[in-house]
N, C-alpha and C positions, 0 to 999 in steps of 0.2 A: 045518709047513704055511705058517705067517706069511712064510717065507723062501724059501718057493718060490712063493709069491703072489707076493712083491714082487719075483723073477727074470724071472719071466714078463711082469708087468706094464711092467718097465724098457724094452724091446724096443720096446713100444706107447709107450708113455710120450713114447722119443724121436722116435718116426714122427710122432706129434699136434705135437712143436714142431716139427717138421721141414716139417710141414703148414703149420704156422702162419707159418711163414716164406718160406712160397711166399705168402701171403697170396690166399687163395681166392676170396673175392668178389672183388677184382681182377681177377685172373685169368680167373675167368669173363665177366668182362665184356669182355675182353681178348678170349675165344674166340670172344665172342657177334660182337663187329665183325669179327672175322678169318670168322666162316661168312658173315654178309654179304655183303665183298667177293669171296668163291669163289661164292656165290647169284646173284652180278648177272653175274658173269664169263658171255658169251657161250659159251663152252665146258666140259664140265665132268672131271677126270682123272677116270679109275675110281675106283669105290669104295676099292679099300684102298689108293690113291695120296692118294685125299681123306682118308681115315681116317689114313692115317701121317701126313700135312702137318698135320692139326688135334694130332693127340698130339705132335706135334716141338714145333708151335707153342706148344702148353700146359706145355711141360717147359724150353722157350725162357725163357716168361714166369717160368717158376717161379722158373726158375735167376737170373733178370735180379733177382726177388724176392729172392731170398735172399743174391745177393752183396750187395746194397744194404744188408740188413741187417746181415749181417756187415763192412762196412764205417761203417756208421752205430751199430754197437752201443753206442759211447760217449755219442753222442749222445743215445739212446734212454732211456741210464742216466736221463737228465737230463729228460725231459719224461714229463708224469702220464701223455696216452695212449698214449706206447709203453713204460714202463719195465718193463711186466710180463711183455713177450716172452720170447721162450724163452734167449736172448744175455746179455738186462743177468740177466734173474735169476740166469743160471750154471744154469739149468736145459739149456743146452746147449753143449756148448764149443765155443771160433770155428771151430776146425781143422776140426770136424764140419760145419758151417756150410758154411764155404769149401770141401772135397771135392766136399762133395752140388752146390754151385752148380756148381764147376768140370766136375763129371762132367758134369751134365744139358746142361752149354753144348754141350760136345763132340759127346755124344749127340744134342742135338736138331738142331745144325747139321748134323752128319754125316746124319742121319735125311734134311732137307730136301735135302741133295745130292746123294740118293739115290732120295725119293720124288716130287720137285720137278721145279728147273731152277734154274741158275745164276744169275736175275734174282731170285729166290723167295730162294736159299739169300744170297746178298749183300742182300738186305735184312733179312733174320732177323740176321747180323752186325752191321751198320751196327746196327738196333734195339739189340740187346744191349750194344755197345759204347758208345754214343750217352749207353746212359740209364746204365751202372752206372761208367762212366772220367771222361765227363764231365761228365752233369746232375748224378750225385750230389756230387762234390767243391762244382760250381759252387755247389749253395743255399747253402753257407756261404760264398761270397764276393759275388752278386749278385743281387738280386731279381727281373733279367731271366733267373734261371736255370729260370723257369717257359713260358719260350718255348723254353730247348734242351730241357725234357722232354717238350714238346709234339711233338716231332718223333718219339721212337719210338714214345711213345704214339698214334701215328695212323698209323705205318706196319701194322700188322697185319691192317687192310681191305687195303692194298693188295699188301699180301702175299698176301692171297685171291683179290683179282683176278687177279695176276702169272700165281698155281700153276695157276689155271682157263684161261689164254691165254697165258702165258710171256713177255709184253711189257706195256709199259704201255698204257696207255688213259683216256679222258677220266673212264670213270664210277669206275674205280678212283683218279685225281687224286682225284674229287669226293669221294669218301667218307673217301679222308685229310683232306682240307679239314675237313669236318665233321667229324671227329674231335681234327683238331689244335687248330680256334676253341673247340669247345665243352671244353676242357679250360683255355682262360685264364682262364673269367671262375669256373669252376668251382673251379679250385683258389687263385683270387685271391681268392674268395668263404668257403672253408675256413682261410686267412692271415689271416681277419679276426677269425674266432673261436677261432682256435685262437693268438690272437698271444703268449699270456705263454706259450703251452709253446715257442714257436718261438725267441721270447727267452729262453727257460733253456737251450732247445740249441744257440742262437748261431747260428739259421738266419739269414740274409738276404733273409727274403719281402717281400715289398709291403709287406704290412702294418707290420713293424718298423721298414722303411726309411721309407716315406713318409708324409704326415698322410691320416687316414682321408678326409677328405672328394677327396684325389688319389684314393686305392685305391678309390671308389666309382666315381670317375670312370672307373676305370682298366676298372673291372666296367661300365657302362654300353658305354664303346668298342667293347671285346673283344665286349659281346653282339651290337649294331648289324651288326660284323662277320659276329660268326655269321649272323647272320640274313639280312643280304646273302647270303653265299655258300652259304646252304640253299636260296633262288631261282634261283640262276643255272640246276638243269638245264631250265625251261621252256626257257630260251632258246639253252638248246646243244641242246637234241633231245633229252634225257635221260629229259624225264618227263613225264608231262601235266596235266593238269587237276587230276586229285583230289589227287595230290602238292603242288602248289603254292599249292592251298586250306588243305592240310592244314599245309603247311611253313609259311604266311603266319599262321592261328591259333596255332599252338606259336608261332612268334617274335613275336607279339606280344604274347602272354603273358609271352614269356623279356624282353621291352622293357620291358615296366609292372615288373615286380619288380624289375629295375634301374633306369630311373628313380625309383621311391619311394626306393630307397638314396639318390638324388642331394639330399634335403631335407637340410635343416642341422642337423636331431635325429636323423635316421637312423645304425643304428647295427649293432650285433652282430645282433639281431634280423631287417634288411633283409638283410644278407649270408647269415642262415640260409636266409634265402627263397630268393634265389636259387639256393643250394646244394641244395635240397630240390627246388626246380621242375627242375632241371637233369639229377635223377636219369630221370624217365619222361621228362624231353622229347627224348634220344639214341635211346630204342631204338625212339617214337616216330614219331621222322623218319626212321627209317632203314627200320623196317616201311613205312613210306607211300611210302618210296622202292623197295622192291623191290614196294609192291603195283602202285605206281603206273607 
């Protein structure tokens, strides 16, 4: 019975790393801006054209996960919070890894140029390609390699947009916008505290590279920015009143946590803040911008 418990259990076993390497909370959060920019889109595809576009997209992202990992698994070996995945332990082997990523790529592009349009399916590639050929290689040579990840992580609203009207448009720019700013000071805010694991895996962040009291600055900038460009839709026609009341609280909020980082004792502490405020203040401004 012991051996056929543990035949059975193997199957699951490798579905759950296999899960975990798609990296879930990501991903969901990934789908959540991706239904966004198809909610703001002027026009909406049928249901099971929306329904295929969101599953392509989620298997997109998986797959975008997983090659990353299987290509990062050395790296992973070497820092506390990734060393336990399913790769460095040998709880999965890479070949296994790299199939499943390569299959879902195939399927989920194929999927979108089928249930899409050509503007839809070319940016789900660009995404894919962007973050797993060249963000990933780049961390371990640049600390400005947090601005080329910031690019496909912020096209997936505007992939939503795209598949709902098949062309670009201001309010699908707008939401990549916001998506792209609030990922610099976010993940320059994560480089802060996470800095000795990222010097055991020989990353290139902010933080390794330059003196803390630059990366705080760098976290001030980056937000300032955000914050600007969560205003602009008053003034393109995009949104009204309650958005802009609403967008103006959040970023001033997102302003004080970054400037307290800027005092001369600020430290690991100030950078959690930021990273912590940053979680509710996306989904936030993006609800106030579809209420709005």
């Amino acid at each position: 019975m012991g051996h056929i418990a543990v035949f059975k259990s193997a199957p699951v076993a490798r579905l759950r790393d296999l899960i975990e390497l798609g990296k879930p909370r990501l991903s969901t959060l990934v789908l959540f801006t991706t239904a966004t920019g198809l909610a703001a889109a002027p026009s909406v595809p049928s249901f099971w054209r929306a329904a295929v576009f969101m599953l392509a997209t989620g298997c997109l992202v998986v797959s975008a996960n997983t090659l990353n990992c299987w290509i990062e698994r050395e790296i992973d070996s070497r820092m506390r919070r990734t060393r336990e995945r399913p790769l460095p332990t040998g709880r999965l082997e890479p070949n296994v890894a790299l199939a499943s990523g390569s299959f879902l790529a195939v399927v989920s592009l194929t999927a979108l140029a089928l249930a899409t349009n050509p503007v839809t399916t070319i940016l789900g590639a660009c995404a894919l390609i962007s973050y797993v050929a060249i963000y990933t290689p780049l961390k371990r040579v640049t600390p400005w390699s947090v601005i080329v990840g910031a690019i496909p992580g912020a096209l997936p609203p505007l992939m939503g947009w795209t598949a709902g009207t098949g062309q670009f448009g201001l309010s699908g720019w707008y939401l990549f916008g916001v998506l792209f700013f609030w990922q610099l000071p976010h993940f320059v805010a994560i480089s802060v505290y996470l800095r000795e694991d990222f010097i055991r895996g020989g990353l290139r962040a902010m933080s390794v590279v330059f003196r803390p009291l630059t990366v705080r600055r760098y976290i001030f900038a980056f937000t300032l920015v955000l914050v600007a460009w969560s205003l602009l839709p008053q003034f393109l026609g995009l949104a009204g009143t309650f958005y802009t009341v609403t967008a103006a609280v959040l970023g001033s909020i997102s302003i004080y946590y970054a400037a307290v980082g800027l005092r001369r004792d600020a430290g690991v502490r100030e950078a959690r803040r930021v990273f912590l405020w940053s979680l509710p203040y996306l989904p936030l401004l993006i609800v106030a911008y579809l209420l709005g």
